[in-house]
C-alpha positions as CSV (number, residue, x, y, z in Angstrom):
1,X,-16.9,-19.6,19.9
2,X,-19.5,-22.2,19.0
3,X,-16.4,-24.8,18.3
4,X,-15.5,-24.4,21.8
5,X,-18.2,-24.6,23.4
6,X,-19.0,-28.0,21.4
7,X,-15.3,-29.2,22.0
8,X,-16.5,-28.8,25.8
9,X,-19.3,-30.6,25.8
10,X,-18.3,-33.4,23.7
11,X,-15.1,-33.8,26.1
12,X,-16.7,-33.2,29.5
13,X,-15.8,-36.2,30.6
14,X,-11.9,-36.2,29.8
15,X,-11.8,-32.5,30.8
16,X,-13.1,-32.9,34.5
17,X,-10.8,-35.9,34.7
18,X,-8.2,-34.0,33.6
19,X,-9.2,-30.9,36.4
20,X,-9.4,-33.8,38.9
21,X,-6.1,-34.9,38.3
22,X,-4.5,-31.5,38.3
23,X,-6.4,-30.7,41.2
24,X,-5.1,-33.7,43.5
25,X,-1.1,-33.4,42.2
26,X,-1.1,-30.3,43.4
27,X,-1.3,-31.5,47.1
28,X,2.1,-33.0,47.6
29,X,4.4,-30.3,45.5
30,X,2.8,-27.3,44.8
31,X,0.2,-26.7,48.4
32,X,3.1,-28.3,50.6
33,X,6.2,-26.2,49.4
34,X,4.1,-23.0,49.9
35,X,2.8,-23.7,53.1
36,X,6.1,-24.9,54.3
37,X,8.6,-22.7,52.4
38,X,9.2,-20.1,55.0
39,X,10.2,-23.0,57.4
40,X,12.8,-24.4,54.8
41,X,14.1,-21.0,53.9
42,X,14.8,-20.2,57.9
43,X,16.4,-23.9,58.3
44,X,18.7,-23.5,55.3
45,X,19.4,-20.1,55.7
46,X,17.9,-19.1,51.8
47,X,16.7,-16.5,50.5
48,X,13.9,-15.8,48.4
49,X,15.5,-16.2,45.4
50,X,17.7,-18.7,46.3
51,X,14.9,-21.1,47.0
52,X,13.0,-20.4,44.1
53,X,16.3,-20.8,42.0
54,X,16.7,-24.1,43.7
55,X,12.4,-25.2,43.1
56,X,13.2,-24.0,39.5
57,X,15.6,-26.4,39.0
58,X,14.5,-29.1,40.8
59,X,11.2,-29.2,39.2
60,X,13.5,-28.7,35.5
61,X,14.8,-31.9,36.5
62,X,12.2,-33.8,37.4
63,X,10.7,-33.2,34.1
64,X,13.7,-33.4,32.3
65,X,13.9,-37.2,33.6
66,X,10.6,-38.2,34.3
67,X,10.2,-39.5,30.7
68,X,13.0,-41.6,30.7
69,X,11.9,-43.4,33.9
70,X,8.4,-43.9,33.2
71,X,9.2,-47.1,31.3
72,X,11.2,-49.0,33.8
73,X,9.2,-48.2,36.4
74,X,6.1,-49.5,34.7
75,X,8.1,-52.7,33.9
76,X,9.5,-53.1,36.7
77,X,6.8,-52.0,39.2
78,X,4.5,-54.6,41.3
């Protein structure tokens, strides 16, 4: 337990910017869908499955080509 704890304080800094980051992307995705799911599912006409099948696989995808994308957009971007 000691290693931890000195792995903690010797990384503070990375690991609250870390938490900070986590914390603020959570916002658009993760807060927005579940505030606003029930809304979507109604519209659409899903169910409960059905939407999480389709959040499943559109989050999948997302990473699945975020890594490919990364570099042009950072080339490419103003």
């Amino acid at each position: 337990m000691q290693s931890f704890s000195t792995f903690v304080v010797n990384n503070v800094r990375w690991l609250s910017g870390a938490f900070l980051l986590t914390l603020v992307s959570s916002f658009g995705q993760t807060f927005f869908i579940a505030l606003s799911n029930g809304g979507i599912r109604e519209t659409f006409g899903l169910s409960h499955g059905e939407f999480g099948g389709l959040y499943m696989l559109a989050t999948l995808l997302s990473a699945a080509t975020l890594p490919f994308l990364g570099r042009p957009l950072d080339r490419y971007s103003t």
